[in-house]
Each structure stands twice: as structure tokens, then as C-alpha cells.
C-alpha positions as CSV (number, residue, x, y, z in Angstrom):
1,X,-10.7,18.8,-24.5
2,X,-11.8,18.0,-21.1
3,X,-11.9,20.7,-18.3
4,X,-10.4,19.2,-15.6
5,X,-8.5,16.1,-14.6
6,X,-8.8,13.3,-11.8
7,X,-5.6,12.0,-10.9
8,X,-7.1,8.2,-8.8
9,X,-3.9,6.7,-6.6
10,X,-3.8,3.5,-5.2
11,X,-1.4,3.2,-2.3
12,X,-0.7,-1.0,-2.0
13,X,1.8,-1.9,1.0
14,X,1.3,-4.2,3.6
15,X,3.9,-4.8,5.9
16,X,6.4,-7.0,5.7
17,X,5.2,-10.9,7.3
18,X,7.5,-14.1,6.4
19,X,7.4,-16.8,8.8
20,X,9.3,-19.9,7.5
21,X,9.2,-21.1,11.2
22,X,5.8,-21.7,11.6
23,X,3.7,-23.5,9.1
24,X,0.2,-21.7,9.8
25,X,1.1,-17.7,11.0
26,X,-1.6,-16.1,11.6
27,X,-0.5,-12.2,10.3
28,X,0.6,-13.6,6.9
29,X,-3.2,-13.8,6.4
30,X,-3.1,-10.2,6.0
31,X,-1.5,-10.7,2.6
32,X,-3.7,-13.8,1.6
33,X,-7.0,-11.4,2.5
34,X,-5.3,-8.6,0.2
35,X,-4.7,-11.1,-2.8
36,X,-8.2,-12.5,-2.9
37,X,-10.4,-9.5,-1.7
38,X,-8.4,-6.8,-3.1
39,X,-5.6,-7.3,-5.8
40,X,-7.2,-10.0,-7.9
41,X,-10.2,-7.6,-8.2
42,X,-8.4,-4.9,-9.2
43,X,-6.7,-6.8,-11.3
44,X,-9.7,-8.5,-13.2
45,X,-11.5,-4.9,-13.4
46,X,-8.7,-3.8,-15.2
47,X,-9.0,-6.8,-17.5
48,X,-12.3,-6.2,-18.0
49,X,-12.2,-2.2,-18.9
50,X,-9.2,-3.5,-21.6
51,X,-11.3,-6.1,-23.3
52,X,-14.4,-3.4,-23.6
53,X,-11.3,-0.9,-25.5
54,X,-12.1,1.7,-22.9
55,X,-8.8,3.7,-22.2
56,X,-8.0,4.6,-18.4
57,X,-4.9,6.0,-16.4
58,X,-4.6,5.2,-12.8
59,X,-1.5,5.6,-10.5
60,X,-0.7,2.8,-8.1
61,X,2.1,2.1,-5.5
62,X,3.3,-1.5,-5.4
63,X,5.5,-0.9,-2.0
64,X,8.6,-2.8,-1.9
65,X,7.7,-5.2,1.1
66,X,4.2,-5.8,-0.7
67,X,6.1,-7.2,-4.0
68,X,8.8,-9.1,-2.2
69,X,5.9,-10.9,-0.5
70,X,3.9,-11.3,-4.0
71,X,7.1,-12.5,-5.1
72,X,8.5,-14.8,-2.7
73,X,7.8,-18.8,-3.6
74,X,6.9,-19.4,0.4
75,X,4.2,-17.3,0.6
76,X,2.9,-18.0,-3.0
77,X,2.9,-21.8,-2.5
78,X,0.9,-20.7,1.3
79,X,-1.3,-18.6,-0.8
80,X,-2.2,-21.5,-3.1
81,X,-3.2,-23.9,-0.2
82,X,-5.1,-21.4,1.8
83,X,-7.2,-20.2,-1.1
84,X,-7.9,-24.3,-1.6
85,X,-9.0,-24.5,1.8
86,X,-11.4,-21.3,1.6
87,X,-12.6,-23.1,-2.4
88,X,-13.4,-26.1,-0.2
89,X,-15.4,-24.0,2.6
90,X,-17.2,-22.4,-0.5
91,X,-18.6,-25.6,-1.9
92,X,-19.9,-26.8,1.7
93,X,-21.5,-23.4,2.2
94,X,-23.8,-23.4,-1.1
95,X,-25.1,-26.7,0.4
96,X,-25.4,-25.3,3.7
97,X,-27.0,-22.1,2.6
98,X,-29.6,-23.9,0.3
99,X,-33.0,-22.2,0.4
100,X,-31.9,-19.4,2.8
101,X,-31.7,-15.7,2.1
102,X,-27.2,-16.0,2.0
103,X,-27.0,-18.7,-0.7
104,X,-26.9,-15.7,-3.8
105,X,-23.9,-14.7,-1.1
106,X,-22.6,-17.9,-1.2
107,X,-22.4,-18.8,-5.1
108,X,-20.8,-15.0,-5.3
109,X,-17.8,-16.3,-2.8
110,X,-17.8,-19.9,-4.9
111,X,-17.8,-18.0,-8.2
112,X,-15.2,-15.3,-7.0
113,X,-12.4,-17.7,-5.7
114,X,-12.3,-20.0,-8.3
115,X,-11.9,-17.1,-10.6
116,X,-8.9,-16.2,-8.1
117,X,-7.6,-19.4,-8.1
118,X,-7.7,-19.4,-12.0
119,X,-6.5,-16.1,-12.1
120,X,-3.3,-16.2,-9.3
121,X,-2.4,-19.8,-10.4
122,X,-3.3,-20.3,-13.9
123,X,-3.1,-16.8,-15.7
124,X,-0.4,-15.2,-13.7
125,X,1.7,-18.3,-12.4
126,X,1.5,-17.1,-9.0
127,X,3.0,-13.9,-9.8
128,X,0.5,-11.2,-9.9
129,X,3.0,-8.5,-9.9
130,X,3.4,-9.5,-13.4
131,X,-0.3,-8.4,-14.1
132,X,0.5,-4.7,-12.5
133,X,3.6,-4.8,-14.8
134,X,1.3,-5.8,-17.8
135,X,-1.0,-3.0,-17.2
136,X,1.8,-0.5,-16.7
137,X,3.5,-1.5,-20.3
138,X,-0.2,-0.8,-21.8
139,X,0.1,2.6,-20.7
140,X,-3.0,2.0,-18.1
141,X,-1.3,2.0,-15.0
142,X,1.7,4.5,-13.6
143,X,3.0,2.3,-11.1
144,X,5.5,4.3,-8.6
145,X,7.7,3.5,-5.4
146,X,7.6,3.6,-1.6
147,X,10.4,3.9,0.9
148,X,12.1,0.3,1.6
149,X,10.4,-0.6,4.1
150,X,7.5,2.5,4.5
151,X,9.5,4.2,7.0
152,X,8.4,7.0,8.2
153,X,10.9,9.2,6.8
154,X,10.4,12.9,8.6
155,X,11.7,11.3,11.5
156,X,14.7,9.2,10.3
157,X,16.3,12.9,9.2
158,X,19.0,12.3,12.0
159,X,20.9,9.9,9.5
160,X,20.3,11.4,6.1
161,X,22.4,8.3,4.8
162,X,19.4,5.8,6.2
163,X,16.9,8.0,4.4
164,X,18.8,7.6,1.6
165,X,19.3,3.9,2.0
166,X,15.3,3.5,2.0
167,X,14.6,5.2,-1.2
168,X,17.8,3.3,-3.1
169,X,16.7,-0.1,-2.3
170,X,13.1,0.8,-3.1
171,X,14.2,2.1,-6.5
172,X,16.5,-0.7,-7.0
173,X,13.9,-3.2,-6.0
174,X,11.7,-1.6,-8.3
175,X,13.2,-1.5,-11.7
176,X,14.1,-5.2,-11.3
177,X,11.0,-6.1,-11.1
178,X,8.8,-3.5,-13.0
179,X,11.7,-3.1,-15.6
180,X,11.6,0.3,-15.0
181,X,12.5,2.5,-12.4
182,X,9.8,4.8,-11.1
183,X,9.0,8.3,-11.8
184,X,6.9,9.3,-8.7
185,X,7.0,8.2,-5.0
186,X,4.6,7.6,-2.1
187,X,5.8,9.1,1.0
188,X,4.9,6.4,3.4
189,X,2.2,7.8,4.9
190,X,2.4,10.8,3.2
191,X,5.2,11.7,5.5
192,X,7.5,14.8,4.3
193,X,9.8,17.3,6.4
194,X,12.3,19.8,3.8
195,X,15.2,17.8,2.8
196,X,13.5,14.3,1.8
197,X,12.7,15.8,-1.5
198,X,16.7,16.3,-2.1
199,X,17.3,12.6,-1.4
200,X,14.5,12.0,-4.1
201,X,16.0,14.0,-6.7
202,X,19.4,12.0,-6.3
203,X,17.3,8.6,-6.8
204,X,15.5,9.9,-10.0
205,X,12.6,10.9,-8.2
206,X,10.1,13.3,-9.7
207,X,7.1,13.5,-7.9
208,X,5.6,12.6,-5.1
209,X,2.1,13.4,-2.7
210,X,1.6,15.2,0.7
211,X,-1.7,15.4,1.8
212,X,-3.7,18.8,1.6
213,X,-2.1,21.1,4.2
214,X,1.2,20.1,3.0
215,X,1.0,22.4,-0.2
216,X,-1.5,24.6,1.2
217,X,1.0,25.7,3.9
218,X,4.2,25.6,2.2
219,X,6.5,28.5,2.6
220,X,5.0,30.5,-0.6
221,X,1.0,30.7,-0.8
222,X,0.1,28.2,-3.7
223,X,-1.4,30.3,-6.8
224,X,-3.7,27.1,-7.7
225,X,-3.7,25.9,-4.0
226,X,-4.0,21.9,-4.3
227,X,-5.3,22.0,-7.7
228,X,-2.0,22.4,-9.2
229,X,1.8,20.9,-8.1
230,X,4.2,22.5,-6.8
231,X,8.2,22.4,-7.5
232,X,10.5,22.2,-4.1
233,X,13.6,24.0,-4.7
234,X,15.1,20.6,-5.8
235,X,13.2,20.6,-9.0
236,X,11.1,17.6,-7.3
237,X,7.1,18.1,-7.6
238,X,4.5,18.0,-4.7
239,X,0.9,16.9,-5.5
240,X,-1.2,17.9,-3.0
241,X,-4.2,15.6,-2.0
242,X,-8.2,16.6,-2.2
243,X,-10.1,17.5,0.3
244,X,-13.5,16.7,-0.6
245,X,-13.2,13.8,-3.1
246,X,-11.0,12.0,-0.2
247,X,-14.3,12.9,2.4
248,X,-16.6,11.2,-0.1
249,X,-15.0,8.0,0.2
250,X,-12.5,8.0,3.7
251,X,-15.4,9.2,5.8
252,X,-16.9,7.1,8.2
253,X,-19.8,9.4,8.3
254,X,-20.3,10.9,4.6
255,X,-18.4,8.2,2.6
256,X,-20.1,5.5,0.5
257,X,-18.7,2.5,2.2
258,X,-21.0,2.8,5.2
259,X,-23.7,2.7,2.6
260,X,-26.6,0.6,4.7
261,X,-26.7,-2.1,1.4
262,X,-23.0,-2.6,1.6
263,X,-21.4,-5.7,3.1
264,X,-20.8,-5.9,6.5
265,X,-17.2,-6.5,7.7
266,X,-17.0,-7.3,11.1
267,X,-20.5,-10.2,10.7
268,X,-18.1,-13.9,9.9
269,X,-18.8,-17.2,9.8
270,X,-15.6,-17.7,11.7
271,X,-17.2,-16.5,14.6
272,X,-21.1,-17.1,13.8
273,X,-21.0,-21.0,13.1
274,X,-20.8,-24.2,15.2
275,X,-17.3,-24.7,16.1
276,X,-16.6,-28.4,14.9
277,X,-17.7,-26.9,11.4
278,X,-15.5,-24.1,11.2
279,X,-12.7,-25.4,13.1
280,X,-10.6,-26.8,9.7
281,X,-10.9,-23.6,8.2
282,X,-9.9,-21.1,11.2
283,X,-6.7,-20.7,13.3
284,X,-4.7,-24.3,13.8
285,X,-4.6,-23.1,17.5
286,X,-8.6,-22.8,17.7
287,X,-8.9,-19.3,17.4
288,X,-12.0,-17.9,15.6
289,X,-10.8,-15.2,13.0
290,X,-12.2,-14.0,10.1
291,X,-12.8,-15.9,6.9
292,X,-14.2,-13.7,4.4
293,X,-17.7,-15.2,4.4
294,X,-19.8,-12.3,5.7
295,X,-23.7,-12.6,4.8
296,X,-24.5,-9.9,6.6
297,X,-25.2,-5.8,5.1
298,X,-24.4,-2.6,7.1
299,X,-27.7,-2.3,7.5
300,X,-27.9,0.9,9.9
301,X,-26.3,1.3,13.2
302,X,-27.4,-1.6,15.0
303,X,-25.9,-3.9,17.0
304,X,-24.4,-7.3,14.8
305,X,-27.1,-9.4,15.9
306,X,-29.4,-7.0,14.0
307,X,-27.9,-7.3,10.9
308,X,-29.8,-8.1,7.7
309,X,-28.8,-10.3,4.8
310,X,-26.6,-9.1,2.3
311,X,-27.8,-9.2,-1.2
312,X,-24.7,-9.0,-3.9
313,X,-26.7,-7.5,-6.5
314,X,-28.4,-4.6,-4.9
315,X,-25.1,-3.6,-3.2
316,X,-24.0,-3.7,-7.1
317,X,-25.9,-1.1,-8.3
318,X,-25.5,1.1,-5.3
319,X,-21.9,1.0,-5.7
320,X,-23.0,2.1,-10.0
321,X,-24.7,4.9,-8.5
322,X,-22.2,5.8,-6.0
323,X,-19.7,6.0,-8.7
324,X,-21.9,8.5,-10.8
325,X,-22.3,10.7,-8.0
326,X,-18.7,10.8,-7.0
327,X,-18.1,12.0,-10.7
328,X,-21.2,14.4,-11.0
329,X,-19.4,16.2,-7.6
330,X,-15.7,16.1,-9.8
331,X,-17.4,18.0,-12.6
332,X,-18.7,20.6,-10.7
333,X,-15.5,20.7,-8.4
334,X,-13.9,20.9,-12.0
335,X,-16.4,23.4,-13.4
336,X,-16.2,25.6,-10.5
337,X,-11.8,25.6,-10.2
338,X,-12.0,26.0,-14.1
339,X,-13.0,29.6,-14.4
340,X,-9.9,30.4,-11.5
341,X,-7.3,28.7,-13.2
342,X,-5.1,29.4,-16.2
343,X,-4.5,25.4,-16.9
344,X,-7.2,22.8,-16.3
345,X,-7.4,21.3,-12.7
346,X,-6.2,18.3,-11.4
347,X,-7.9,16.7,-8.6
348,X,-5.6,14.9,-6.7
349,X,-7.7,11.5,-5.0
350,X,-5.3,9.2,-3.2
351,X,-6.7,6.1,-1.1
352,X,-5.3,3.1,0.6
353,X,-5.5,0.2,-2.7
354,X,-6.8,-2.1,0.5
355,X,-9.9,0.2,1.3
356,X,-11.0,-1.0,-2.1
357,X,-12.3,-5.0,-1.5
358,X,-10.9,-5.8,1.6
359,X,-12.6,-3.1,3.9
360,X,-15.0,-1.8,1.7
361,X,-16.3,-5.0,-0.5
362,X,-17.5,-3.3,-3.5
363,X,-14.8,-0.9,-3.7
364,X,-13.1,-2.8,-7.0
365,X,-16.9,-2.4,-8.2
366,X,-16.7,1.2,-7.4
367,X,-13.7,1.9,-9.5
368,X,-14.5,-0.1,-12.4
369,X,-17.7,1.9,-12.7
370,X,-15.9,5.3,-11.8
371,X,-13.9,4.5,-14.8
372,X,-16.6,3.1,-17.3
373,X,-18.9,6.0,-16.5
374,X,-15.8,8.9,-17.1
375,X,-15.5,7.2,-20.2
376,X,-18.7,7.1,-21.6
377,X,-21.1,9.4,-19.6
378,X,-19.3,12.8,-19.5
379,X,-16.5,15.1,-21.4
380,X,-15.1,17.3,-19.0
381,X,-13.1,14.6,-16.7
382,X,-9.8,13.2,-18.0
383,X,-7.8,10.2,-16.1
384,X,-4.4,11.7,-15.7
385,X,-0.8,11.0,-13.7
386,X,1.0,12.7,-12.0
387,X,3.8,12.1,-15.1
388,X,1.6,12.8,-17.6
389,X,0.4,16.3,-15.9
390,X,4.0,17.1,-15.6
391,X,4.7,16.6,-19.1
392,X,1.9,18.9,-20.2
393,X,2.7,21.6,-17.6
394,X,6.5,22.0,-16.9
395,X,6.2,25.0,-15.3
396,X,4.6,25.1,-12.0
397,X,5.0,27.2,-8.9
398,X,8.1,26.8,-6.5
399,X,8.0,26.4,-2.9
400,X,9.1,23.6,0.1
401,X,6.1,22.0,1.4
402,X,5.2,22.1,5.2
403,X,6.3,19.0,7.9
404,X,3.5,17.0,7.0
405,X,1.7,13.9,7.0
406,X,-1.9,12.1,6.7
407,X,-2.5,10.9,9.8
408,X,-4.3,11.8,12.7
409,X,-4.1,15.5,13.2
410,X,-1.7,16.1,10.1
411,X,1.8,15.8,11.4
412,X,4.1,13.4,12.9
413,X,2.0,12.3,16.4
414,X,0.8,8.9,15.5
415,X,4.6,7.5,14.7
416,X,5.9,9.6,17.9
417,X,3.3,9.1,20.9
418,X,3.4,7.6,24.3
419,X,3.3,4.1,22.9
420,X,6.1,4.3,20.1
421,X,8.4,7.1,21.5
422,X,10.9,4.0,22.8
423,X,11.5,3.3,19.9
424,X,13.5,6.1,18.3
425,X,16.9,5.6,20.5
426,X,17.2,2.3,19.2
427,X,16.6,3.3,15.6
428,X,19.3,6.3,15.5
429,X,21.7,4.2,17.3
430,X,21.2,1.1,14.6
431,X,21.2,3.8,11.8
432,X,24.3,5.5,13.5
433,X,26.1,2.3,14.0
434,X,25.6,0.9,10.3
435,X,26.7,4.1,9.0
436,X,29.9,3.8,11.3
437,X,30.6,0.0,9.6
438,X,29.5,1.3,6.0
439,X,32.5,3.6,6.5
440,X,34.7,1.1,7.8
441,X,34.7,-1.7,5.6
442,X,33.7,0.3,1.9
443,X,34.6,-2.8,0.2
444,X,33.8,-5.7,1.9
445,X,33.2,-9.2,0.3
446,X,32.3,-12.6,0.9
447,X,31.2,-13.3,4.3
448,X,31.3,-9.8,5.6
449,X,29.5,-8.5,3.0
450,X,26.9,-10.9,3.4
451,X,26.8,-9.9,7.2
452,X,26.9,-6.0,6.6
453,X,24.0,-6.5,3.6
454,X,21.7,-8.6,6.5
455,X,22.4,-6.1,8.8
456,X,21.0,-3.0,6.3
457,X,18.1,-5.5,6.2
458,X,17.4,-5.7,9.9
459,X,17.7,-2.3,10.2
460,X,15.3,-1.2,7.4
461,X,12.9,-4.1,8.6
462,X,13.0,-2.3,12.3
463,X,12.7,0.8,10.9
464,X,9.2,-0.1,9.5
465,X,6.2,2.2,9.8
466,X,3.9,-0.1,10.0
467,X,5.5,-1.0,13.9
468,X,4.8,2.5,15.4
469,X,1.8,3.0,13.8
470,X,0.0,-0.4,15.2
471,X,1.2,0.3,19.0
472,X,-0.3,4.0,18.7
473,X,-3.5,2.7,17.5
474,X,-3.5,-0.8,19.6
475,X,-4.2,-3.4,17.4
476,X,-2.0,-6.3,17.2
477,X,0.5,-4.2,19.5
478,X,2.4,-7.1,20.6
479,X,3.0,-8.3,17.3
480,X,4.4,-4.9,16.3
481,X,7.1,-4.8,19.8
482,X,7.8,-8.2,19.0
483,X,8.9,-7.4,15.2
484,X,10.8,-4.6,16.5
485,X,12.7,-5.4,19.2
486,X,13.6,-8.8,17.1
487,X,15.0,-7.2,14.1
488,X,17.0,-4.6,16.4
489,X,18.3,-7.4,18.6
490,X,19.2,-9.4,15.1
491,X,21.1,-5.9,13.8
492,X,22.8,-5.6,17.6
493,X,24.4,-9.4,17.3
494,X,25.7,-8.7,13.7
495,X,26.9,-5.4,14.5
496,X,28.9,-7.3,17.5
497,X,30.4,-10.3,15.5
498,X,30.8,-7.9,12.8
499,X,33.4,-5.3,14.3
500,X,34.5,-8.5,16.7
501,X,35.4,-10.1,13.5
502,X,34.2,-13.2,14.7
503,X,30.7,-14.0,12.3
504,X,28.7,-16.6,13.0
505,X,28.0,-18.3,9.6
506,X,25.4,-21.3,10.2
507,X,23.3,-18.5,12.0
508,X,24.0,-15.7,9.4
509,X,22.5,-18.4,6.7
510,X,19.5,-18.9,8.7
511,X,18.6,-15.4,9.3
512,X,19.5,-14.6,5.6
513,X,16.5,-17.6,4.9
514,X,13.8,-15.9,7.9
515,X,14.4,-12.3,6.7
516,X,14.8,-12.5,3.1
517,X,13.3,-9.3,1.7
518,X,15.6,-7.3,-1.0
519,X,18.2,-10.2,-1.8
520,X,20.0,-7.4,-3.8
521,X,20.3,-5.0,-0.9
522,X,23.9,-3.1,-0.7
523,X,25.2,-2.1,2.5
524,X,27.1,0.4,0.8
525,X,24.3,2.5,0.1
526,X,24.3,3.8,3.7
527,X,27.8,5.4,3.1
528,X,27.6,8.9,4.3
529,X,27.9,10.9,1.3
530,X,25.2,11.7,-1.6
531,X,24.6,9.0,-4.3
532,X,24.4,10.0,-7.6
533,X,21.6,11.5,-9.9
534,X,19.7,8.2,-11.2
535,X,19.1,8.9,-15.0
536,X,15.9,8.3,-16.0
């Protein structure tokens, strides 16, 4: 019987980018460098640990913008063509890097995306959601929600019924498409305040994560500290995340990614070759941006021009190693908690899915070896869920977890800061005013029901995380106003020809085609009175 059990969660969201408009956008390459560098690993490690017959749990969010976008035949048929340009680039670059230190670089990249294009178009139809789901029905993966849009919950509490709203789409949204609707929640980004949890229970919730000082600081002292759940008063359980395993990988300092032999992100070809080469397989517009061909290690901290060449297979086996440290430090965490503890501990190691391939290359590497090695190298660690510990121990200490979140300093300040404060007005207004119509028209059909549902999807699309947190960290801020201020200004006009009884319907249709995330959205759900215990 092992000692002790690691609980890995894999966090997958990206926002929400759709934009039929324009043929070539350049943020919808955020979800093409997720599919290729990230997903399709995952996916084909997992694969991989099936076909051996070695048995794994892992817990992974699939947010509900990330599998509208996975799902949605635009994007798909965008995917396709912009992984045949970057197959294209790979065979000119194994004839350009001929005889040169990259070229083992550049057959890995030729080898990798033909695989991905086999894999995306060929195995999964184009549908890779349908892989997560496969994994889940094996029993390998506990796939769980996210709020509709990742909105920062702890400060939508003002309108209860737009809380609510978030976490009923997301659970509707997710049994359609995983078949089942989730046991556990991610908090977008880890964000809880006393109260969500009751709007969780309603939905079927069970369980869901805060990060450390959430259970550490909750209004009783926690007997087993992180190393156990806790129960809010609602019945609902809080897992509390790890401090050091998440230091061993999240640091910037400590954590293996800035291992010297690791790949270098920020070295390109789209911005280190000749221009007239590059240009068919950068921006339309000219602009240099990243490609995924990066030939260049971490090497130490040098300036780029400094960097050495990357070498695939020593990077390889530093990510083996790295994986057999990371669990030689979990058995004697788990050794260590073990003799304090009347149940085994579970060690609670939550990341961003996108850390793993996209920023930190070898991360699906990592994992697959994590899990290989816990399988064959050790008997005191046991791969569990959240669901699973739950099941073994019912009876765990109650308490409400602190106002918390994972961000910068813990709380709320990077969604509510000089750069995103403007925001909120607008929000609670839009969230008042669709609460007012809910109540007004409780059984609407036909055209005004198509209006009210587009307007609960402009509102849940401004109500997006995602925005506040990319203006407090100033990347990409105008991107994240514009996004904003459109899908308010879309709610305002349908909230006007709404109550004006006067709906435009040729421009209704259009912005029903432009925003088309949750085509089963019900206004309804914003009606201000509790929804009903889910059964699941």
C-alpha cells in the first residue's frame, strides 16, 4: 500500500479567439501553438504509457472556451492549414540545416508535426477533445470544469445570479461534450471568496483547488494543513495546493525548466532568418513572430546572441532525471507527513497544462517520465484524484477557506489594479441589467430568446479573466481593451433593441456567427433565484 499520494492537475484554458472576419488573426495562434506544442504531446504520452499497460491517474481541466475552440470547424479547418504551412517550413529547414549543429533539431520538428498532423487529422478527425474523453472513459484521466468563461469569480459576487450563470454553462457545456458532467472544478485562477462554494454545490460540484494559503488560513486551523481537504460548510471540498512540489517546477530560479540544456523560448527563426525566407511562413502583414523553430538551449544567463545549439537528446535525458528527482523529493515529503498523519498524504501539484510543451519544451517529456518512473521505480507514491481521495476518505475536516487566489501576492490585485479597475462598473451594470431582462421576459422564444441567449454570451465573454489579467501584466493590452469594450458595447446594443422591442435580426445572425461559443447557452440561467441541486 503506498504511503502517500500525488495528486498532478493540469489546468488547459486559453481564452476565447474566433475571428471569422479576418482570414489570418494573429491571437488565434495561441490555440494552434497549444495544439501542436502542448495538447498533441500530452495526448501521445498518454498513448504511449497505455500501450506499455502502465496504469496512471491525472486530473486535467478542459475549460469551456478551450473545448469550444477545439471544437469549432473554423478553427479546426485554420489549424489544419497552418500546421501544413509549418510541415512545409520543416522540410526546407532539414535542407537548410544540412551539416550544421541544428539539423538533429530540425528532423525532431519534421518528425514531430507530421505525427501531429497524423494525429489531429487522421486519428482524432480534428477533434482532439475526443482523445481527453477517451482517456477519461479508461479511467486515466479525471477531467473537471472551469467557470464559462474563467471569470474571475471573487469579484463577480455582486450578482450571485452571474456567478451562477458561469458555473451552469460550464457544467452544461461539459457533459455534452465529455458525456459526463464533472465532479471537481478549477477556480479560474484559483480564485475563491465564501459563497462560491454554495453555487458549486447547486451545480453538482464536489471539489475544487485554492492555492496554499487558502486552506492554511481558513477560519479553523487545518489538522493535516494542505496535506488533507477540507469540507466548506456546503459539503463542497477544498484541496489545497503544494508548496514545494509547485517551487520545483513554477520557479524561475529553482524549477527545472531553466535547466541550461533545455530549449530556449524566446531564440526563433521568425526573427533570426533572412526575411524573403521567412516571410510565407510569418504574419500576412510582415510581422516577425514566433514559429516554433528554436535551435537554440538556455544555456546560462547570457544575452540571445550567446546562445548555444540545442541538442534534443541530451535535453531528453535531463528532463528523465529531472523527473526522478522531483519524485525522490515526493517520497521524502511523503515519508516525512506520513508519521503526522492518521490517513496517507496527498500532495496536491497543480500547473498550467500550457507550461508543459509550449513554455517549457520537454515538459510532456517530463510527465511521461514522472509517471513511468512512479510506476516502476518506487512503492510509496500513488497517482490519485481528487474523486478518488474523496471516496477513500469521506470524512475530512470542516472549515470556509480564506479570499484567495494564485496570483501575484495571493489575493485579488492582479484582476483589480490601476490597469483593470475600469472595468468592473461596466461588468456589474451588464450583469445587473441581464438579470433585470432574465426577470422580465422568463419565457421568451423565437427571436427574443435568441437575442437574450447572445446577450448572456456577450456578457460572459466580457466578463473573461483572461482581459484583466493581460492589461495588469502588459502584454497584448490592447488586444485585451479591445475584446472588452467590444463584447460590452455588443451586450449594451442588444440590451437597447431588446427592452426597445425593436431587434435587429440580419445583425443578431451575424454576431450569433462572430461570437459563437456555448450554442446551448440559456439566458434563463441568470434568473435571480438558486438553481437546483445537479444529480450526479
Amino acid at each position: 500500500m503506498a504511503t502517500g499520494y500525488l495528486c498532478l492537475v493540469l489546468h488547459a484554458h486559453l481564452p476565447y479567439v474566433r475571428h471569422p472576419e479576418h482570414e489570418n488573426f494573429l491571437e488565434e495562434r495561441w490555440l494552434y501553438e497549444a495544439i501542436t506544442e502542448t495538447y498533441i504531446p500530452l495526448i501521445q504520452a498518454f498513448d504511449r504509457l497505455i500501450g506499455d499497460g502502465i496504469s496512471f491517474r491525472l486530473t486535467m481541466t478542459l475549460s469551456p472556451p478551450l473545448i469550444s475552440m477545439l471544437t469549432d470547424p473554423l478553427l479546426q479547418e485554420r489549424y489544419t492549414r497552418h500546421l501544413a504551412g509549418l510541415i512545409e517550413l520543416a522540410d526546407k529547414e532539414e535542407g537548410r540545416t544540412y551539416g550544421s549543429p541544428f539539423h538533429e533539431a530540425a528532423l525532431m520538428y519534421k518528425r514531430r508535426l507530421r505525427e501531429a498532423m497524423y494525429i489531429f487529422q487522421d486519428l482524432y478527425h480534428r477533434n482532439i477533445v475526443s482523445a481527453f474523453k477517451k482517456f477519461q472513459d479508461q479511467g486515466r484521466l479525471e477531467i473537471i470544469t472551469c467557470a464559462a468563461t474563467h471569470a474571475y469569480l471573487p469579484l463577480m459576487q455582486l450578482q450571485p445570479e452571474a456567478v451562477r450563470a458561469q458555473i451552469r454553462t460550464a457544467v452544461d457545456l461539459h457533459t455534452r461534450h465529455l458525456g459526463r458532467p464533472p465532479r471537481g472544478i478549477w477556480l479560474p485562477e484559483c480564485g475563491y471568496a465564501p459563497g462560491v462554494d454554495e453555487i458549486l454545490k447547486e451545480n453538482g460540484i464536489q471539489f475544487f483547488f485554492t492555492d496554499s494559503h487558502g486552506v492554511l488560513y481558513a477560519s479553523h486551523r487545518p489538522r493535516f494543513g494542505i496535506f488533507a481537504p477540507i469540507y466548506c460548510p456546503s459539503g463542497v471540498a477544498a484541496f489545497g495546493r503544494d508548496i514545494e512540489s509547485s517551487k520545483q517546477v513554477w520557479s524561475t530560479q529553482e524549477g527545472y525548466p531553466g535547466d541550461y540544456n533545455y530549449r530556449e523560448f524566446y531564440r526563433d527563426i521568425g526573427y533570426d532568418l533572412d526575411y524573403d525566407y521567412i516571410k510565407p511562413y510569418i504574419h500576412p502583414d510582415g510581422l516577425r513572430i514566433h514559429t516554433g523553430f528554436k535551435y537554440y538551449k538556455i544555456t546560462g544567463k547570457v544575452d540571445l546572441s550567446q546562445k548555444e545549439p540545442y541538442h534534443p537528446r541530451a535535453a531528453d535525458e535531463k528532463a528523465a532525471e529531472h523527473a526522478g528527482n522531483f519524485m525522490f523529493n515526493r517520497q521524502h515529503q511523503i515519508r516525512h507527513l506520513a508519521g503526522m498523519m492518521d490517513r496517507p498524504p496527498m500532495i496536491v501539484a497543480p500547473y498550467d497544462a500550457e507550461l508543459f510543451g509550449h513554455w517549457w519544451f520537454e515538459g510532456p517529456a517530463w510527465i511521461e517520465y514522472l509517471i513511468r518512473k512512479i510506476a516502476f521505480d518506487q512503492d510509496e507514491i500513488e497517482l490519485l484524484t481528487p474523486s478518488q481521495y474523496l471516496e477513500r476518505f469521506p470524512c475530512n475536516q470542516v472549515a470556509v477557506p480564506c479570499s484567495s487566489s494564485w496570483g501575484n501576492k495571493g489575493y485579488h490585485e492582479v484582476w483589480l489594479s490601476g490597469a483593470n479597475a475600469w472595468i468592473y462598473r461596466h461588468l456589474h451594470m451588464a450583469a445587473n441589467m441581464m438579470v433585470d431582462m432574465t426577470n422580465r421576459y422568463p419565457a421568451a422564444g423565437g427571436l427574443l430568446r435568441r437575442a437574450l441567449n447572445q446577450a448572456a454570451r456577450e456578457l460572459m465573454l466580457a466578463q473573461s479573466s483572461d482581459w484583466a489579467f493581460i492589461m495588469s501584466t502588459g502584454t497584448m493590452v490592447e488586444y485585451a481593451i479591445k475584446r472588452t469594450k467590444i463584447h460590452l458595447s455588443n451586450f449594451l446594443r442588444l440590451q437597447d433593441e431588446i427592452t426597445g422591442n425593436r431587434i435587429d435580426e440580419g445583425w443578431l445572425r451575424d454576431l450569433e456567427y462572430r461570437d459563437n461559443i456555448f450554442p446551448d447557452v440559456d439566458y434563463s440561467w441568470y434568473r435571480n433565484e438558486p438553481a437546483r441541486s445537479v444529480a450526479v
